[in-house]
N, C-alpha and C positions, 0 to 999 in steps of 0.2 A: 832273759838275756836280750830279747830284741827291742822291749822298752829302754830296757836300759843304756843299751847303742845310741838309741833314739834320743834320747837327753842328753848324752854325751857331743852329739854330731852337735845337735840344738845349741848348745853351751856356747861350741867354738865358734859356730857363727855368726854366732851372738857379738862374740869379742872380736871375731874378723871383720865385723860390721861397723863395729865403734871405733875398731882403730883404720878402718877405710872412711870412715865419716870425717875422723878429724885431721886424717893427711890431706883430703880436699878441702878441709878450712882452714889450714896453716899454708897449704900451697896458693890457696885464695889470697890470703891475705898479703905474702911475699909477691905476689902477683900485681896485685891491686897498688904496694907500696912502691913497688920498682915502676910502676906507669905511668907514675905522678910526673905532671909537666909542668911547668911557669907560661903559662902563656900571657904574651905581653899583647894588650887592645891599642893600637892606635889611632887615635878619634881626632879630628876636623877642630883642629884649636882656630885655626884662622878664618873660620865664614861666622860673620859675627849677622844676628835678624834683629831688623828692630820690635823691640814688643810696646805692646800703645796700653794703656789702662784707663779709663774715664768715661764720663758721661757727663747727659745735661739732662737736669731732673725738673718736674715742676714747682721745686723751690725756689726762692728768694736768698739767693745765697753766691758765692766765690765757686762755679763749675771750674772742677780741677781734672787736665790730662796729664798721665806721667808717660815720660818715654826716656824706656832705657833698656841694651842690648843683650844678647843672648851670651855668654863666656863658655868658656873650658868645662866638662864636667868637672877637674881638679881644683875649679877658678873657688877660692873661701873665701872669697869678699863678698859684701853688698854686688848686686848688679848694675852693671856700667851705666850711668847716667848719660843721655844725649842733651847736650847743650843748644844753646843759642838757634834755636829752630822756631821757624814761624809757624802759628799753629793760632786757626780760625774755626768757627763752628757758626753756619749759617743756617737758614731755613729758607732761603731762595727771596726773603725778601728785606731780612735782618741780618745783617753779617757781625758777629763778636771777634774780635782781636782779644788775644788770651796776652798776658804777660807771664812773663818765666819771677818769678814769686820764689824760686830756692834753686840749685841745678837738678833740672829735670823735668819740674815741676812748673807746669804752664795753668793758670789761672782765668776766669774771665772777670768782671766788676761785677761786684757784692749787689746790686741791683738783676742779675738779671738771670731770668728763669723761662723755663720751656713750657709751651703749649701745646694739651692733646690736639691730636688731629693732623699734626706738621712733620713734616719728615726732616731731621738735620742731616747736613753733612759737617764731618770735618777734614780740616785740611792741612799736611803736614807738611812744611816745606824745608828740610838739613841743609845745616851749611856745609855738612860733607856728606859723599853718599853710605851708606847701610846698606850691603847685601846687592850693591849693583845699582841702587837707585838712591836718588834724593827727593822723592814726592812720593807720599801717600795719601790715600782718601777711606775717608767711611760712611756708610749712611746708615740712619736710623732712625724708625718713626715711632712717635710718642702717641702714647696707647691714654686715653683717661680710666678713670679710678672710681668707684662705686665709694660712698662717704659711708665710713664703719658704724654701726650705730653704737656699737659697746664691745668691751673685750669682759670675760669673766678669768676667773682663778679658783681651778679647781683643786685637791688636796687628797693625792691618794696616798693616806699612811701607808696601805700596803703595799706600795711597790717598791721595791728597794729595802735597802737597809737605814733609810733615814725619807724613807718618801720623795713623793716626786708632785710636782705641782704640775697642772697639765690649763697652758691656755686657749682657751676659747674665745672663740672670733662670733660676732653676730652684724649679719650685712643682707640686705637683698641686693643680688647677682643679678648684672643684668644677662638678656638673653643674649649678648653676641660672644662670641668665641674668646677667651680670655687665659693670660700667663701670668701667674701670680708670685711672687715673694713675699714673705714674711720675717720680718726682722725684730729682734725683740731685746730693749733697753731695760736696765734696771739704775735708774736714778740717772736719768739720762747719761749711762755708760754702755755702751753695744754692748752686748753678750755673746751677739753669734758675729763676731766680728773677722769668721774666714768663709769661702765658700764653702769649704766641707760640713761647715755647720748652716748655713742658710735651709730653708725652707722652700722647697717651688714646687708647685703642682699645677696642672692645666683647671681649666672647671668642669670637663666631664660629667661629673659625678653631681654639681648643683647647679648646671649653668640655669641661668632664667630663674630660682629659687631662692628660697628665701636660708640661709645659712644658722642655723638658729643655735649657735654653739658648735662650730665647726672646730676640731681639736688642730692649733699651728703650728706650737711649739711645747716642751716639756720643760721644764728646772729641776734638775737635781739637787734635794733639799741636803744632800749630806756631800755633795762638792760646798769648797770652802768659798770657791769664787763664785759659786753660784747660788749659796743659801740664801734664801730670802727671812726678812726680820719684820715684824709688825710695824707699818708706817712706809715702808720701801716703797716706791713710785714706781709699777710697770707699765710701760710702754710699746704698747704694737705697730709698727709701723708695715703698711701692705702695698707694694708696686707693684703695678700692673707693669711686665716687664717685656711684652711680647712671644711672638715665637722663638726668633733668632736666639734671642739673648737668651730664652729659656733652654735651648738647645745648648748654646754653648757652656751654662751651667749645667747643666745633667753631665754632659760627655767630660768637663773638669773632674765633680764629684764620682763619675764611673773611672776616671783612670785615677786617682788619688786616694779611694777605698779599694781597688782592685779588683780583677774577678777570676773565676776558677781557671786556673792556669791548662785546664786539662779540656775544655772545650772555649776554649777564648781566643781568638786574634789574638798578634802581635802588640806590646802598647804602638801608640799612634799621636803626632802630634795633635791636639784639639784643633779644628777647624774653627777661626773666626772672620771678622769681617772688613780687615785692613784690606786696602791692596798690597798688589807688589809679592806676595808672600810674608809679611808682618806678622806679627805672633799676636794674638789679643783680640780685643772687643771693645765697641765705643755703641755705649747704649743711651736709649733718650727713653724714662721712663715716670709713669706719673707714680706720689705717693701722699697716703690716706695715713690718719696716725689717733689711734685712743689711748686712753692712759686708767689706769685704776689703782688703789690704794692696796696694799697687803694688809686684809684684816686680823 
């Protein structure tokens, strides 16, 4: 008789347990849905920053700066383009006048290119002001470039589901302190043609060495815009990009990949190198280029 009390009691509070479990998840729930609120964010539509994009490379070519301002996060256009602004990139002893070439888009002559060892400035001068001002400036020194001796193409069926090509860089590094990019064309068409996709590393790990197959970049043989075909022209191109500028890529691709929301700062706007509080980067940087056939 007293076992059997005993399973009886057991029974019921068994079922006094499961019907106390689910009146605190239906109470939860009625809880949870009455608390729902519309909270409306109002955000700073009218402080507009100017943002600068450009640089002057050691090529022989049209150096292009863009400038255009910061909008509404609701704003679904293109970003505002700044007009009719004078805009110069000197080295303290050669001064370029840039011409405006589309809106927004400032230009220098198809002759002329930058020398390691020099520092540029550029110089922004609106015919209305941006953020409180109408002058901006930037400097930047140009770093030279170690000459590639070869790129190779390597092929590992096994990775993926259609293989991966993996390219290899061969250079002797020289010994002083160096920020590198790596850019890689196929049929002279960019491939890595955002910064989330760029390539930068310091030389740490080779400086002063000889790089004998150093792995740059990878191709996805089974992306469609990326498969390579026997006869395709690959192209590596390597800019020595400096510190700065190497900084302000890493902190780009760290807020644009994300990080763990559970031990990470707030996002943050990237730091770059306008005055005034300007948004952007104006780099002067050398570049080295091999090319190899898809066998």
């Amino acid at each position: 008789m007293i076992c059997h009390s005993y399973i009886k009691l057991s029974q019921n509070t068994l079922k006094k347990a499961k019907t106390g479990i689910l009146y605190v998840l239906v109470t939860g729930l009625i809880l949870l849905s009455s608390c729902t609120e519309r909270i409306e964010i109002e955000l700073e539509d009218d402080f507009a920053r100017l943002v600068v994009e450009g640089a002057i490379t050691t090529d022989t070519m049209p150096h292009t700066i863009k400038l255009t301002t910061t909008s509404s996060y609701y704003y679904n256009q293109p970003a505002p383009v700044v007009q009719h602004a004078i805009v110069s990139i000197s080295d303290g002893t050669e001064t370029f006048l840039l011409n405006e070439t589309a809106p927004g888009i400032y230009q220098t002559a198809p002759n002329v290119y930058g020398q390691p060892g020099r520092t540029y400035s550029l110089s922004i001068q609106l015919a209305e002001t941006i953020g409180g001002h109408d002058s901006y400036t930037a400097q930047s020194t140009l770093y030279g470039v170690a000459e590639i001796d070869s790129i190779g193409l390597l092929f590992h069926e096994e990775w993926g589901r259609s293989g991966i090509w993996e390219v290899k860089c061969y250079v002797q590094e020289p010994p002083t302190v160096d920020f590198y990019r790596f850019m890689i064309y196929r049929n002279s068409h960019l491939m890595t043609d955002s910064i989330p996709e760029w390539f930068v590393v310091d030389d740490k790990l080779f400086n002063g060495s000889y790089t004998n197959g150093a792995s740059v970049g990878f191709i996805n043989q089974g992306n469609p815009q990326e498969g390579l075909r026997p006869g395709d022209t690959i192209t590596l191109e390597v800019n020595n990009i400096g510190e700065d500028y190497f900084n302000f890529v890493w902190q780009v691709q760290s807020e644009v990949q994300g990080t763990n929301p559970l031990f990470s700062g707030p996002p943050a706007n990237v730091k770059g190198n306008i005055s005034n509080g300007a948004i952007g980067f104006f780099s002067a940087y050398s570049s080295t280029r091999k090319y190899k056939l898809v066998p």
